[in-house]
Structure formats: structure tokens, C-alpha cells
C-alpha atoms as one frame of an Amber mdcrd trajectory, in Angstrom:
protein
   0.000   0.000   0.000   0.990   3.603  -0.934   1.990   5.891   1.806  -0.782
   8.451   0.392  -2.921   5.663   0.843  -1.731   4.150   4.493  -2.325   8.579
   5.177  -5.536   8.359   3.619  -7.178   5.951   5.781  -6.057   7.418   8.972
  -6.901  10.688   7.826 -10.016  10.256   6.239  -9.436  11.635   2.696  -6.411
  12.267   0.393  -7.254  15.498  -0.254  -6.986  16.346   3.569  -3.601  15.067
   3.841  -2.905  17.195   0.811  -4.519  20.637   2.526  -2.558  19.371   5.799
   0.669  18.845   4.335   0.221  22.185   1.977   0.051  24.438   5.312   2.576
  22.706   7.167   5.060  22.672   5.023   4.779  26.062   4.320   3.725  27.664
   7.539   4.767  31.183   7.286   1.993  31.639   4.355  -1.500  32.007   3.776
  -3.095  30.596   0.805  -6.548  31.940  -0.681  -9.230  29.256  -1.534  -8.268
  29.574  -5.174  -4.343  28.407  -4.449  -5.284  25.465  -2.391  -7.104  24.231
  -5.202  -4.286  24.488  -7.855  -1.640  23.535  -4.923  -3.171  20.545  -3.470
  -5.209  19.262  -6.971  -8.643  19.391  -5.302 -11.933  20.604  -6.134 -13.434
  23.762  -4.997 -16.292  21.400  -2.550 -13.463  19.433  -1.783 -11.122  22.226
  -0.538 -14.214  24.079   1.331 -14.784  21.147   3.604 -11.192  20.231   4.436
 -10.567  23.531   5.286 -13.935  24.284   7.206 -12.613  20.886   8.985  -9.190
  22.052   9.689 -10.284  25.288  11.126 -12.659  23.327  13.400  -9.840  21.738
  15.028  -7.999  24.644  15.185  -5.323  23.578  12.716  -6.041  26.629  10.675
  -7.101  30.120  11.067  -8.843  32.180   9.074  -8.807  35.767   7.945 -10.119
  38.122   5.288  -7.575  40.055   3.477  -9.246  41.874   0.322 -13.031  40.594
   1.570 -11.156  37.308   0.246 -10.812  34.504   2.948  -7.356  33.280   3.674
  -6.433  30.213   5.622  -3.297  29.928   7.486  -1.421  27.622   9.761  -2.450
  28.310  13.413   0.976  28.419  15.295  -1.124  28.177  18.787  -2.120  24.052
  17.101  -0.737  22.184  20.283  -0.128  18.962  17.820   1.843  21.119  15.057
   4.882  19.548  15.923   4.060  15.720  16.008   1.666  16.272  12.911   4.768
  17.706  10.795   6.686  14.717  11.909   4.514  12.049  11.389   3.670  13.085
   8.180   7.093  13.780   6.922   7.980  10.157   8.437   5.205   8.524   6.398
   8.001   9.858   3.334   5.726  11.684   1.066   6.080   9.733  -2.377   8.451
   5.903  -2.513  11.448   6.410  -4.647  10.010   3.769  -6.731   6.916   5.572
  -7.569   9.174   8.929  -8.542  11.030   6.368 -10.903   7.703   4.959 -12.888
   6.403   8.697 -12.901   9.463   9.552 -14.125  10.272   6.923 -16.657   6.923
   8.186 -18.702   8.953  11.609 -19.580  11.761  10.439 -21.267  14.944   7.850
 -21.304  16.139   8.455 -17.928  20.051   8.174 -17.428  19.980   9.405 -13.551
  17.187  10.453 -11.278  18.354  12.099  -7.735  16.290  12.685  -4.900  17.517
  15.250  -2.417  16.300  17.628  -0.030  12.680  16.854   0.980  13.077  13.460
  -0.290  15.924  12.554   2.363  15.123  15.443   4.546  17.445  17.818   4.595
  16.169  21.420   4.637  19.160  22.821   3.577  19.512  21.265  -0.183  19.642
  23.286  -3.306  17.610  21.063  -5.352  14.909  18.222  -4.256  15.177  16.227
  -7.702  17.882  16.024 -10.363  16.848  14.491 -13.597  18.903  13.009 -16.592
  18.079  11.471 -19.778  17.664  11.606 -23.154  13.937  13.184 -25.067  13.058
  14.476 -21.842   9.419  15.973 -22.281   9.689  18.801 -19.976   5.464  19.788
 -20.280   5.498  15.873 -19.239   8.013  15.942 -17.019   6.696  19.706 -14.967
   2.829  17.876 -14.861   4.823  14.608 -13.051   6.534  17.102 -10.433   3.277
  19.303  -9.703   1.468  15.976  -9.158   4.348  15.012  -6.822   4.240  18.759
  -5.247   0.452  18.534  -4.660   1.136  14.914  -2.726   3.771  16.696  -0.411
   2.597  19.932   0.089   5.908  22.031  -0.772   7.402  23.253  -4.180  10.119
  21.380  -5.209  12.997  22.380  -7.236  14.393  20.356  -9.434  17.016  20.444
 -12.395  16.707  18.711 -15.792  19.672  17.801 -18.072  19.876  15.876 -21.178
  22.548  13.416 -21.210  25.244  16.174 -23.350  25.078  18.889 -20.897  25.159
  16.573 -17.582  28.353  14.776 -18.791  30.107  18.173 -19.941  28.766  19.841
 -16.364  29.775  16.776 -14.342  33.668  16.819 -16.574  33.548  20.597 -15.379
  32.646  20.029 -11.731  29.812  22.135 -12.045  29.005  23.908  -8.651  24.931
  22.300  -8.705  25.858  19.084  -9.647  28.611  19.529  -6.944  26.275  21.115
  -4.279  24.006  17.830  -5.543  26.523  14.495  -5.237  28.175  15.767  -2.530
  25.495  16.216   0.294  22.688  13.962   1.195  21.251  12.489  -1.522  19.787
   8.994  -3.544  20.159   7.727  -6.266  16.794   6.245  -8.012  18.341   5.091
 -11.399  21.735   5.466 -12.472  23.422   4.377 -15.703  25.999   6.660 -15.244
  28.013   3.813 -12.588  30.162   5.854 -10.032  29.711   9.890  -9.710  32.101
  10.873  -7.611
């Protein structure tokens, strides 16, 4: 069973773990109705109860800012802590689910997970991706699926197979900042990096 799935039975809906994950993951911002929607991938009735729910509990609060409601993480939530680590525990998408939405975009070479993937605040880049007829409209619809499961923008780098082996010859300082810190690699067909 899929994490989002194991998450969706003890949460009661996907879509709440989304909205959860969305605000605490990014808990210095508010999002109007219309961004939790395109963020989290829900529907408008969808993203009215969660949040109606949320602000029940006290998870959220709520404000008007332009006569336009805004929902924001309430920092007073005495579970705020335990929540974010539970949920960033349950690892937000398997490495070998990345791979098979990844292997529809192209002939990948190399796929790296860093940052939120192995937890470490502190990366550069969340997910470096190699290959050959990348299809980057493909490719950016794979990662905003994957951002709407985890709750957080992700930044990733692309490379066709060319410019990665010239950049990796040069010691290129993202690549660098990539392969030397904490990081895993998915596939590679590239053998040893160092």
C-alpha cells in the first residue's frame, strides 16, 4: 500500500492530507481558496470542507484580506509539531513511484532525490533528472502531481545526457552542491559519480 494511501485511511481523505501537508510545510503563508485548489489538486467542494474541517480543530485560522478569505497555519495548534513529523515520516512519495512517474517523460540516465526526499532542509535542489527526449510539459505535470502529494514546491534540475556529462567533466558547482550532500540515487546508468 501507498503511503498516500496508508495517510488516507487514517486521515479520512487524500485530499486532507494534501490541505494538511500544503500548510505545514509552508507555515509562514497564507493561501486563498483559489491556491489550495491548484496547490493541493482538489476541487473547490473538496477544498471548502477540508478547510472548514481544519479550522474546526484549530489547525487553521482564518482571515479576510481583500473581503477574500485566507487560511493559514495556526501556530497556537498544540499537535503542530508531532503532525509535521509524522507526516514527513510517512516519506511523502516511494522512490520507486518517482522512478515509474518519471520513466513516462523520457529515457532516464539518472534520477536524484535530495532535499525533501531525504530530509534535509538545507539542499539546493529536491530532484535532479537526466536522460535523453526528456518531455519537460510531461516531465513539470509529473513534479506538480508530486508537489500537490507533499505539500511544498520542489525544485528540481533537468539535463539531457550532453550537458550533464560536460557539467559533471567541469565540476559544475549544482551538480557539486548535488553528489556531494545527502542524496539517492533512483536510477543510475551513469556507474560511479564521484
Amino acid at each position: 500500500m501507498k503511503s498516500i494511501e496508508i495517510l488516507e485511511r487514517i486521515f479520512g481523505s487524500i485530499a486532507k492530507v494534501k490541505i494538511m501537508r500544503l500548510f505545514l510545510f509552508n507555515s509562514q503563508v497564507g493561501f486563498k481558496m483559489d491556491e489550495v485548489i491548484r496547490r493541493a489538486k482538489v476541487s473547490r467542494e473538496v477544498a471548502r470542507k477540508e478547510l472548514k474541517n481544519l479550522e474546526k480543530v484549530d489547525l487553521l485560522k482564518r482571515r479576510s484580506v481583500r473581503r477574500k478569505p485566507m487560511w493559514s497555519l495556526d501556530p497556537k495548534f498544540l499537535y503542530i509539531r508531532p503532525l509535521k513529523e509524522f507526516l514527513v515520516e510517512m516519506g511523502p512519495i516511494k522512490h520507486s513511484d518517482i522512478a515509474n512517474r518519471l520513466r513516462r517523460v523520457g529515457k532516464m540516465k539518472l534520477i536524484v532525490v535530495a532535499g525533501v526526499f531525504v530530509h534535509d532542509q538545507d539542499s539546493r535542489v529536491d530532484l535532479l533528472v537526466v536522460g535523453d527526449k526528456i518531455r519537460k510539459k510531461a516531465l513539470d505535470r509529473a513534479v506538480r502531481t508530486m508537489e500537490s502529494e507533499i505539500g511544498k514546491e520542489l525544485s528540481y534540475a533537468v539535463f539531457e545526457t550532453p550537458e550533464f556529462t560536460y557539467r559533471l567533466d567541469m565540476y559544475d558547482k549544482l551538480l557539486r552542491d548535488i553528489l556531494d550532500y545527502p542524496h539517492q540515487k533512483i536510477i543510475n546508468k551513469f556507474g560511479d559519480l564521484n
